[in-house]
N, C-alpha and C positions, 0 to 999 in steps of 0.2 A: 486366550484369543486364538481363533481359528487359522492355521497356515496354509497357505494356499502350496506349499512342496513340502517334501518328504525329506528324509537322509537316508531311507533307507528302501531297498528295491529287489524285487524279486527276479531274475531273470531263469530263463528256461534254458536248458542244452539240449539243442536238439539231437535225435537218436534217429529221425530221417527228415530232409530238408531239398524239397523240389517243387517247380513250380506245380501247384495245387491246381488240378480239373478243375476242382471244386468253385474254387473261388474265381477263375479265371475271366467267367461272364458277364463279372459287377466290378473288377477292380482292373480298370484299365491302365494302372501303374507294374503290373506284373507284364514279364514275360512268357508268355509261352512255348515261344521255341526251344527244344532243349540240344542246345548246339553239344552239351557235355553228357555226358552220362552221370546217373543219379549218383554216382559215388564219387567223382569229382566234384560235381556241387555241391556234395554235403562234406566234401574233405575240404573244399572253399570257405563254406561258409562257418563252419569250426575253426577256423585261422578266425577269422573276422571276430565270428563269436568270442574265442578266447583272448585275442585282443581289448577288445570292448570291453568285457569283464575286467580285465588288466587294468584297462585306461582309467575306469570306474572309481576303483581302487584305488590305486597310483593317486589318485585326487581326493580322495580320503572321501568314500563316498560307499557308504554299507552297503554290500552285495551279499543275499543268501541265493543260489545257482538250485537247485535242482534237475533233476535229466527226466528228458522228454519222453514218451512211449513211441512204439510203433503204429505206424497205422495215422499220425496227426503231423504233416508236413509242413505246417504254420503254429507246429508247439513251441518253436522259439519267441512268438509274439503272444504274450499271458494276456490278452484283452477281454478274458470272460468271467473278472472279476474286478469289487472295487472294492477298496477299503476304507475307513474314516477313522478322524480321532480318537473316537469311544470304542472301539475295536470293535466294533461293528464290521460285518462285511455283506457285500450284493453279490450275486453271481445271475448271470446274465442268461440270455438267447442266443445262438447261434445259426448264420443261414446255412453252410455247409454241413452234410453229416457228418465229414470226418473233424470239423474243428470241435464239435461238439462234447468229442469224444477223448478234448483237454483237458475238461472239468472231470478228473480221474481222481477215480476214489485217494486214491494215496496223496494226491494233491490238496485236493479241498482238506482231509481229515489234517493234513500238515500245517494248513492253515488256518484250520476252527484251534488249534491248539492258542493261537494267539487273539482270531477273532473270531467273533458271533454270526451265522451265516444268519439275519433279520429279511431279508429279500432274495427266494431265489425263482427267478422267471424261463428256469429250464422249459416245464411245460410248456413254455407258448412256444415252443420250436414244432411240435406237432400242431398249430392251429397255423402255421406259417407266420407266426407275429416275431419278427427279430426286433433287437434292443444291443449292439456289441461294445455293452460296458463304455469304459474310456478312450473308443477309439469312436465308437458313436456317437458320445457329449463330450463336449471339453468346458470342463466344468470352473467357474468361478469359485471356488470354495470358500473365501472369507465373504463374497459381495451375494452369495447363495442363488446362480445363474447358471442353469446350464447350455451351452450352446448350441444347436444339432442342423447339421443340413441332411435332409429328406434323403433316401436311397434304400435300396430292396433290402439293405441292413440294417436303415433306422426309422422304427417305424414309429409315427406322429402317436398314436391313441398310448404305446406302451409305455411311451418317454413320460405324456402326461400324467398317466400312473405313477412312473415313477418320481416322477417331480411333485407331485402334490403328495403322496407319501415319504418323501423325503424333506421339503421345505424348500426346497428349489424354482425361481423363478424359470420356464422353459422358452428360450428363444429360436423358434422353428423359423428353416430356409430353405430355398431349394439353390440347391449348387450347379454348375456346370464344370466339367471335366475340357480338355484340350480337344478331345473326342464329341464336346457339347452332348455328355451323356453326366447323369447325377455322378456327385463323387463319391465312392462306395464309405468313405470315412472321412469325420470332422477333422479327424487331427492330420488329416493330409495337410488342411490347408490355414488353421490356427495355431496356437500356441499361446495359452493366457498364462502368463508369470504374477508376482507379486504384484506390479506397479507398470508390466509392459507387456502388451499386444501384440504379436508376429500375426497377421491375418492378409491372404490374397484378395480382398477387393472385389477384383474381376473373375474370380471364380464359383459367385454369386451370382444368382440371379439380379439384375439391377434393379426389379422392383421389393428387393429386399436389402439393399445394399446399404441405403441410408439409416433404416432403424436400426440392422446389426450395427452397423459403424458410429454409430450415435449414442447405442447405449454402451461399446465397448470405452466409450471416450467418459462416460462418466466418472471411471472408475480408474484409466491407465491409461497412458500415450499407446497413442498406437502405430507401428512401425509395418509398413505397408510390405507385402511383396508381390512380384508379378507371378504370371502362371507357367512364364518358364521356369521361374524360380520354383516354383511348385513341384513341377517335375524334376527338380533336382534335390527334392525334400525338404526344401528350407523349413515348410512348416510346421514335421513332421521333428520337433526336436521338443526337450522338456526342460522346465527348470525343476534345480535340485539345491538341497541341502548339504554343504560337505561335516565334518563331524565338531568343525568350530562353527557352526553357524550360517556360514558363510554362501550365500546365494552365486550358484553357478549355472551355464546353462548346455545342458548334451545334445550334441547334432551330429550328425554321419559327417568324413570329410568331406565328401560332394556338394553337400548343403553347405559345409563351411565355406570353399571355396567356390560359390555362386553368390554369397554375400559381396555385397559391395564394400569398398573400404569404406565408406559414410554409414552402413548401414551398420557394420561392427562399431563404429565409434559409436553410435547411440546405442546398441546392446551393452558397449561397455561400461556405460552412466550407470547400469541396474546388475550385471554381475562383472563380480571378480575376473571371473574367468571364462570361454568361452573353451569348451573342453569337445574333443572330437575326435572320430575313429573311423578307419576304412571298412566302408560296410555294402560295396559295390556288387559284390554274388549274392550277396542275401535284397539288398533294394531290388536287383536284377530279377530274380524268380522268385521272390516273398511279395514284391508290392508294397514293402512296407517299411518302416527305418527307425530312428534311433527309440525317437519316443515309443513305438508299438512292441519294442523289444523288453519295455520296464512297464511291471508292474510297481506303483509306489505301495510301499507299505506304513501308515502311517501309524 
């Protein structure tokens, strides 16, 4: 039977870590002011980072680390690649030139050792067609859904490739950011577990609001959050596997504590544990937070 989490996760150490030019245009969850200089931020967010890997652990939860190259200042976030059960793997599109340039030889080859690269849509980064993996779909993996709101990241024709080559139902939206600008990534603002939903609502276009929310209820309760919550990552966390089994679910502490005390007791009905680590320099000039830091390895 098909698992919708992993136990096992790839993370990146990064080797330089500051807010990205690159991305700065389409992801209005970064900072771009750089109050620090680039070597305090990247000696910040290596605390965070080694922390998080710690915390991972400490929860019995497989970590294989790898380190980052020069030159790719969102190598901490591995979202240009996807794995599945039959060891199979997808590697993706990239809109920035410098993220593109994660998909490094030494990396991919470390991981065909395990799986099969079956789909790679590097090419369409020169036709301008982006597709960024799992931070672009948030994937239904046992109910075979993937979920994707519209943005210069994720584009409708590539997805549908990819979903009818893969067997994937594809649920296309257009989102609105706090900026009323698309949101550069799905997993901002969902989060699909075994049996539970973390989804913003209102950061949806409202004439899409009821089919998403319709068809997410087929399948799992759904646990709503708002759009401040958003910008404090709530959505942006993952569930995981620990090494008995046991379903638990990863979120920056920020996102922890912007949860409601109601809102943890019903995440606590579906895991064990609600596991979390301080990740405030890197949300800061990354954009991006728990979930965007793991790659699963399934």
């Amino acid at each position: 039977m098909t698992k919708q989490s992993a136990n096992h996760f790839l993370l990146i150490k990064p080797l330089e870590f500051f807010s990205n030019d690159q991305t700065a245009e389409t992801n209005h969850y970064q900072h771009t002011s750089q109050e620090k200089d680039k070597n305090e931020i990247l000696e910040e967010a290596l605390i965070e980072f080694e922390n998080f890997e710690r915390m991972l652990k400490h929860h019995q939860i497989l970590v294989t680390t790898l380190q980052g190259k020069k030159g790719c200042p969102d190598n901490i976030y591995p979202n240009w690649a996807l794995t599945f059960e039959n060891k199979t793997m997808n590697l993706f599109s990239m809109l920035a030139e410098n993220r593109r340039l994660e998909k490094s030889e030494s990396h991919v080859s470390f991981l065909n050792q395990t799986y099969k690269t079956t789909i790679d849509y590097s090419d369409f980064e020169k036709a301008s067609f982006f597709l960024e993996g799992t931070s672009s779909m948030v994937l239904d993996r046992v109910n075979k859904v993937a979920y994707m709101g519209l943005s210069p990241r994720s584009n409708e024709e590539l997805a549908q490739q990819w979903s009818k080559d893969c067997g994937f139902e594809l649920m296309v939206f257009e989102t609105k950011s706090h900026l009323e600008e698309p949101i550069y990534h799905t997993d901002i603002i969902m989060c699909v577990g075994t049996e539970i939903v973390i989804i913003s609502p209102d950061s949806i276009q409202s004439q899409y609001q009821s089919k998403i929310i319709d068809r997410l209820n087929k399948h799992h309760q759904v646990l709503e959050i708002s759009e401040d919550q958003v910008l404090d990552f709530c959505g942006n966390c993952l569930e995981v596997r620990d090494t008995d089994d046991n379903l638990k679910l990863v979120m920056s502490t920020a996102a922890f504590k912007s949860y409601s005390i109601r809102q943890k007791r019903t995440l606590l009905k579906y895991y064990t544990k609600i596991i979390h680590s301080n990740l405030e320099c890197i949300e800061k000039y990354g954009g991006g937070s728990a979930r965007c830091m793991m790659m699963e390895l399934f």
